[in-house]
C-alpha positions in Angstrom: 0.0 0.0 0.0 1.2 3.6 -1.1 2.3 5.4 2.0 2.4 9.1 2.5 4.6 9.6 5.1 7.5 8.6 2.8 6.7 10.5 -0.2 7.6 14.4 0.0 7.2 16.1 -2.6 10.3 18.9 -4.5 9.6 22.1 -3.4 8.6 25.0 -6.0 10.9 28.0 -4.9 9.5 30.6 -7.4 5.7 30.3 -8.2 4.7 32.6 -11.1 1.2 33.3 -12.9 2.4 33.1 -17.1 -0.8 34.9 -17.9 0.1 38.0 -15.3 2.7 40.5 -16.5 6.2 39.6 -15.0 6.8 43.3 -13.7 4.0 42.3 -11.3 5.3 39.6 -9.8 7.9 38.4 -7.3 11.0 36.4 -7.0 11.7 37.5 -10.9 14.2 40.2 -12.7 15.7 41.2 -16.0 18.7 42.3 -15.0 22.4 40.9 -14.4 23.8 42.1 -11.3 25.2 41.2 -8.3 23.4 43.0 -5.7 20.5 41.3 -6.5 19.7 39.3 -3.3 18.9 35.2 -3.4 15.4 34.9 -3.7 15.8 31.2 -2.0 18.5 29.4 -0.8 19.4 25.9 -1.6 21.4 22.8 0.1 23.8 21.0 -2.4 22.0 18.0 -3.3 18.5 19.6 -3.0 16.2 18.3 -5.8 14.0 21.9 -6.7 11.6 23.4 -9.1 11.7 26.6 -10.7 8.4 28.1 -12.3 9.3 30.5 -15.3 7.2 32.9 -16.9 7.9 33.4 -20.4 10.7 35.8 -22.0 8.8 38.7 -22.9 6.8 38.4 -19.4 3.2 37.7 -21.2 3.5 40.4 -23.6 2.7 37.7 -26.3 -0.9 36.0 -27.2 -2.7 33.3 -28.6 -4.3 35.0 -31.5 -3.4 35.2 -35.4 -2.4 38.6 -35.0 1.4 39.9 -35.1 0.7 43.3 -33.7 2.2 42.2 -30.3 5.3 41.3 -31.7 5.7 44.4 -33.5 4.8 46.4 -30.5 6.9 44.6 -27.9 8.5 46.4 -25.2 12.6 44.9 -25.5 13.5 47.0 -22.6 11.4 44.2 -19.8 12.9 41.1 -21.4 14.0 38.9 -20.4 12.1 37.5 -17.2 14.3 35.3 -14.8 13.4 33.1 -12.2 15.7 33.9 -9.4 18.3 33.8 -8.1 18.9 30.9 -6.1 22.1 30.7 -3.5 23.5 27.2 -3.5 25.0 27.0 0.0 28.5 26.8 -0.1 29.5 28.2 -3.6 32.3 30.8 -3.8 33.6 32.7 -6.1 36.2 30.3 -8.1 34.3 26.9 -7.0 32.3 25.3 -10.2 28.6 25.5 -10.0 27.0 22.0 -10.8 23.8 22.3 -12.1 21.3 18.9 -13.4 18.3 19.9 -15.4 16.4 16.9 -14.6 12.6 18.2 -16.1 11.1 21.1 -18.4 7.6 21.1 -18.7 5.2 23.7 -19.6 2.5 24.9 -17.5 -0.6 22.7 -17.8 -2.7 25.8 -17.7 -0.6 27.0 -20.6 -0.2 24.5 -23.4 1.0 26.3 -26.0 4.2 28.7 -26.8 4.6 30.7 -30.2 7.6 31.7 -32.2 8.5 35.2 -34.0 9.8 37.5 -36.5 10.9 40.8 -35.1 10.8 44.4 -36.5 14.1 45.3 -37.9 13.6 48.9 -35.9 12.6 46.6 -32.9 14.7 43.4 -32.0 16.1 42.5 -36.0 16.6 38.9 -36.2 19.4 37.4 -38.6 17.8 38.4 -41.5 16.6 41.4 -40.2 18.5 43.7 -43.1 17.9 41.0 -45.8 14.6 40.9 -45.2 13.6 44.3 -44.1 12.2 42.5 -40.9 8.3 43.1 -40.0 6.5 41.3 -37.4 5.0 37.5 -37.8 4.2 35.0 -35.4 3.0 30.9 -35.0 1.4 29.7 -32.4 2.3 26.1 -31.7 0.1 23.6 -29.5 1.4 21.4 -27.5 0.6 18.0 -27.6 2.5 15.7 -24.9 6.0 15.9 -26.4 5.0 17.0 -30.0 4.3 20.6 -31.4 1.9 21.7 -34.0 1.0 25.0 -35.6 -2.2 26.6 -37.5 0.6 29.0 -38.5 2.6 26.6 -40.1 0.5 23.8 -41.5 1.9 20.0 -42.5 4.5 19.8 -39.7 4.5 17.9 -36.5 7.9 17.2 -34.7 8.7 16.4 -30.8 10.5 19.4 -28.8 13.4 19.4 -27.2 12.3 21.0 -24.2 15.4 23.4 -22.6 16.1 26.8 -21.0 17.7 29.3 -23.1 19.1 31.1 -20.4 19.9 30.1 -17.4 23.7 31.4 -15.7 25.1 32.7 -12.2 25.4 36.2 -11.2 28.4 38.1 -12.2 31.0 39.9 -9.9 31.0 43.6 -9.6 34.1 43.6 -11.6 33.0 41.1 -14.3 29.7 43.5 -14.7 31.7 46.3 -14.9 34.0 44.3 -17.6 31.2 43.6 -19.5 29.3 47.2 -19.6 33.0 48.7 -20.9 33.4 45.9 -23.7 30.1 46.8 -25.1 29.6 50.5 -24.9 32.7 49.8 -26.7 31.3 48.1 -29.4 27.6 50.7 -29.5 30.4 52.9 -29.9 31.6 52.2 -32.7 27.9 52.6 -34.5 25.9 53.9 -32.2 22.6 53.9 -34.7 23.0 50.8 -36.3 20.0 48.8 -37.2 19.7 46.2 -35.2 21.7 47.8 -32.7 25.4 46.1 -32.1 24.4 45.8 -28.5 22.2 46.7 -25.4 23.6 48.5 -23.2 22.3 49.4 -19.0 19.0 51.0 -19.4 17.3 52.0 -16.6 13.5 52.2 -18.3 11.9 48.9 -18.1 14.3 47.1 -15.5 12.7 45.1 -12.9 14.1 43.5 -9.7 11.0 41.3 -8.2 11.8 41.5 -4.3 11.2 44.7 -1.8 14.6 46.7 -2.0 15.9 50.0 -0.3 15.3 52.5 -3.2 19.1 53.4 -3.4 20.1 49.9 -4.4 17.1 49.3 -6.4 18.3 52.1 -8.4 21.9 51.0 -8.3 20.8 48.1 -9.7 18.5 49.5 -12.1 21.3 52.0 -13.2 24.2 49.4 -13.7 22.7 46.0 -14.4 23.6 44.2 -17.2 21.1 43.7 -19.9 19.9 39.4 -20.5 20.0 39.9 -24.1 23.5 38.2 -24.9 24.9 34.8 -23.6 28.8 35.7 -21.7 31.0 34.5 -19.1 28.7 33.3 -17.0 26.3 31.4 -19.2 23.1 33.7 -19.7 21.1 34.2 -22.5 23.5 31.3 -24.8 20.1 29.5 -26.5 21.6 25.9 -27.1 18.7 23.3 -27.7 21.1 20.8 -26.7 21.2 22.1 -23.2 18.1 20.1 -22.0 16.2 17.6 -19.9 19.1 15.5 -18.2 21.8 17.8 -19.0 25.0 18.4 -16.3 26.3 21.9 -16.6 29.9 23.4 -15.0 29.3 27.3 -14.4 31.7 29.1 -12.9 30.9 30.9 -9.7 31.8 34.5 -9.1 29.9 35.6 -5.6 29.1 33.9 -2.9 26.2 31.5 -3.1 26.1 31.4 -6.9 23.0 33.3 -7.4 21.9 30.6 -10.4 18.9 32.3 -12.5 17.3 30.7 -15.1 14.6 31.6 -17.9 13.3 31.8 -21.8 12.2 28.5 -21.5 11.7 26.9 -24.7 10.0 24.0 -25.9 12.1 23.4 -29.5 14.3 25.0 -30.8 16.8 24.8 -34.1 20.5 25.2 -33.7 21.0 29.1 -34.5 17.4 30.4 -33.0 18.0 32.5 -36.0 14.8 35.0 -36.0 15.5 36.4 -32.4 12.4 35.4 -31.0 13.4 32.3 -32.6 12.2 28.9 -30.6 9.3 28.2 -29.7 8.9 30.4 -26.3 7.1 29.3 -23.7 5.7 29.6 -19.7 6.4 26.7 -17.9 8.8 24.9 -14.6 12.1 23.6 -14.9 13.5 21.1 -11.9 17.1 20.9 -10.7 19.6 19.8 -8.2 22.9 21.3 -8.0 26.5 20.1 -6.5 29.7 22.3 -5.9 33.4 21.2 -7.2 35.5 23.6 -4.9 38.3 25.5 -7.1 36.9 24.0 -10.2 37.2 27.0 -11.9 41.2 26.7 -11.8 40.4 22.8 -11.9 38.9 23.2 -15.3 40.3 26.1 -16.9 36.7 26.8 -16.8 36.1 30.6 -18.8 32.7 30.0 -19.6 30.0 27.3 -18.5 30.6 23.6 -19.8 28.0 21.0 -20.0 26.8 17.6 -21.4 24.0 17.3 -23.5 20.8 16.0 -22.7 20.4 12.2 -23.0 16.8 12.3 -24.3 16.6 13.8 -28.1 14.3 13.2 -30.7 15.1 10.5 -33.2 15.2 12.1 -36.4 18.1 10.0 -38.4 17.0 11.2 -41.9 17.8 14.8 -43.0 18.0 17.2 -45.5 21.5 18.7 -45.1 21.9 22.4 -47.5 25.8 23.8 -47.2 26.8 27.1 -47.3 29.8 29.1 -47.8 31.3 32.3 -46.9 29.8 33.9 -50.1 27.2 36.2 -50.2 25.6 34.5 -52.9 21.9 35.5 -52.0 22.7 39.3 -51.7 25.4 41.2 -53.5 27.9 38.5 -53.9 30.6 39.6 -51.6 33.5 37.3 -51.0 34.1 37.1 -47.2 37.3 35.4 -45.8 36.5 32.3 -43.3 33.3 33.8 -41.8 31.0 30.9 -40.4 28.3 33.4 -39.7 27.6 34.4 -43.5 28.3 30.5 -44.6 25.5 29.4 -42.1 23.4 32.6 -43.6 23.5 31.0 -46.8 23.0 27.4 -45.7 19.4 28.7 -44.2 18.8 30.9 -47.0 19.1 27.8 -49.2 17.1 26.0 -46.6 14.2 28.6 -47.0 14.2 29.4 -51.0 13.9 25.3 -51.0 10.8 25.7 -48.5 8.9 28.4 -50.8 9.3 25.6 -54.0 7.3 23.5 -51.0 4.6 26.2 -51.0 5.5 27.5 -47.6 5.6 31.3 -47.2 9.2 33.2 -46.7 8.3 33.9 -42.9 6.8 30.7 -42.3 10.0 29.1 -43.7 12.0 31.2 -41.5 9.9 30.6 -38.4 9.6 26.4 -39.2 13.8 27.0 -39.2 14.0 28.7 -36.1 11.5 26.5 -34.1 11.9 22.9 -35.4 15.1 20.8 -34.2 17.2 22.0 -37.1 20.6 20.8 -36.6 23.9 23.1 -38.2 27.5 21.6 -38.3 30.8 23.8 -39.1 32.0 21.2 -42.0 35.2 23.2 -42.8 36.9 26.6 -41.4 40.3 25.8 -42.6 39.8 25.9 -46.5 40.5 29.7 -47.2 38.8 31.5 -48.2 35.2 29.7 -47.8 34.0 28.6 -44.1 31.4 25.8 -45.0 28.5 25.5 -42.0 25.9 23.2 -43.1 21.9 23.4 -42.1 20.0 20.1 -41.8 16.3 19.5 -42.1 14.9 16.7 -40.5 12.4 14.9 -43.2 10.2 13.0 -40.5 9.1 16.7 -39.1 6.8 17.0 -42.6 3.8 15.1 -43.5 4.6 15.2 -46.7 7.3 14.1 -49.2 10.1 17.5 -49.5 12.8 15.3 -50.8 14.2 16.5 -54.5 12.3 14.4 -57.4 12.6 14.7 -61.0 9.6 16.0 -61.9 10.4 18.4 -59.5 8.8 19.6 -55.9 5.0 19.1 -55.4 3.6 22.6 -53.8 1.1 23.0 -51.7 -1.1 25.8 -50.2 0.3 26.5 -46.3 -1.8 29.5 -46.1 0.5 32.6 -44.3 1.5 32.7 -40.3 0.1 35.5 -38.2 0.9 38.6 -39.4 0.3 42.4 -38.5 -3.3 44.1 -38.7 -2.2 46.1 -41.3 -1.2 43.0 -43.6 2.3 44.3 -44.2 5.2 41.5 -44.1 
């Protein structure tokens, strides 16, 4: 007979309402900084869950509309869960972290994925395709994700966070903030901006401060927008359900925060809103390895990848090189970044001869377990990164025949009110 007594249940350390607007809420913040007090503390060992809203803090709905996404306010993201003090942790020590479950809310069973404005978030087309807002909505199903955006495709997620990392040292904040002023320096109007630097409008620390370091924090902290030392915002899909992960530890207690969850994801997340975001609670348990920063030579956060990934063995693989063959033809020099352009460009003028529109192509590439490979950085002067599509994702046949590609009728995702794309 089943016995109570015995069976104790993980506590939930931050409990959050995904349909309630983050800046109302405690025990979250969208800022990096290390003055931020733990919200909770934790023993080594301690098995925990985490409850996350979603990045842009409910600013996003279920509708087939894009006028949220083009409206978004990018000064509240992103909303972090947090932070939790491992007891024990110092600065230098090596922060283990297991990410044993992530599981959206049951209240909240489905997550979207978008296409930013280029004057409001960009994406990595942003300039090539003069970037306006469109949106899916994808419903979950157990493990597997559909859209009504994106007819004809039905693939399981690989569940992860896309940011999760420990709270920097005063000096490694200040480190960062120099570095990339630096950089907003050097173009300080560029579309999509270079970087994001402190901004005080829109910053939100979750627990009841004294005003002076409130605005301290408000004033200095570190935007979540970029993935650094620390971990942060770094968006691998392969960081999931069983994964370990090494982070280094710079204050006392860790001060681990985590957020973005997503439920897929493709390797690149390549429209900026690019997986497929959503609410939901992530469980962990955590260890220390004292000195393993020095142990490791540990720079930035190291982990192994989740044991549990969809089986999807058959793939359509598209190269590219370090040509700018889908614009004006410019030669680069060993740069992956415009080879893997080129390899998802190829990926979505392939899509279109499917019948799929140009954003839902770039949203299907962003949001399904798309997998991209550096084949070759050594051969000057062409990097080759390749893009591969898994074929079991489609309900329909998209491999190459000779009588050419059948197209279909995929309708359009959501776009804005005023129909403009």
């Amino acid at each position: 007979m089943a016995t109570q007594a015995n069976s104790v249940p993980h506590p939930t350390l931050v409990e959050v309402d995904p349909f309630v607007p983050a800046d109302q809420q405690k025990g979250l913040h969208n800022r990096w900084h290390p003055d931020i007090p733990a919200y909770a503390t934790v023993k080594p060992g301690q098995v925990f869950k985490i409850q996350c809203v979603d990045w842009t803090g409910a600013q996003i709905g279920n509708n087939d509309c894009s006028d949220d996404i083009r409206n978004i306010d990018l000064t509240k993201i992103h909303n972090l869960s947090g932070p939790i003090a491992i007891e024990g942790a110092e600065p230098g020590d090596c922060l283990v972290v297991d990410i044993l479950d992530v599981t959206p809310f049951e209240k909240m069973p489905w997550g979207y994925t978008g296409i930013f404005e280029l004057e409001n978030g960009g994406g990595l087309f942003a300039k090539e395709f003069n970037s306006k807002a469109a949106k899916a909505i994808w419903d979950f199903k157990g493990i597997y994700a559909t859209s009504r955006h994106i007819p004809g495709v039905r693939f399981a997620g690989v569940s992860h966070p896309g940011l999760i990392g420990t709270a920097p040292s005063a000096e490694l904040l200040a480190t960062w903030n120099e570095r990339e002023r630096g950089l907003i320096a050097q173009d300080p109007h560029a579309i999509p901006a270079l970087a994001f630097a402190p901004e005080f409008k829109g910053a939100y620390i979750g627990q009841d401060l004294d005003p002076e370091l409130l605005e301290k924090i408000k004033t200095e902290g570190a935007r979540t927008i970029p993935g650094r030392e620390h971990g942060g915002n770094c968006d691998i899909k392969n960081l999931s359900r069983g994964s370990r992960c090494y982070f280094p530890v710079f204050i006392p207690g860790a001060n681990l925060s985590v957020g973005d969850l997503h439920f897929s994801q493709g390797d690149g997340e390549i429209s900026f809103c690019g997986a497929i975001e959503m609410a939901g609670v992530i469980t962990f348990s955590t260890s220390i390895i004292k000195g393993g920063v020095e142990k490791f030579a540990l720079k930035q956060p190291i982990f192994l990848p989740s044991p549990v990934d969809p089986m999807y063995s058959a793939k359509l693989i598209f190269e590219g090189i370090s040509v700018d063959y889908h614009g004006d033809g410019k030669q680069y020099n060993m740069d992956a970044t415009v080879a893997y352009k080129q390899a998802a460009l190829n990926a979505i003028a392939y899509l279109m001869k499917i019948g799929y529109t140009r954003e839902q192509a770039y949203l299907l590439l962003s949001a399904a377990p798309v997998e991209s490979h550096v084949g070759a950085i050594v051969d000057s002067p062409n990097a080759c990164v390749t893009l591969a599509l898994p074929l079991g994702i489609f309900e329909h046949n998209i491999l190459p025949k000779e009588e050419g590609l059948e197209k279909f009728d995929f309708g359009q995702c959501a776009i804005r009110s005023d129909g403009v794309i």
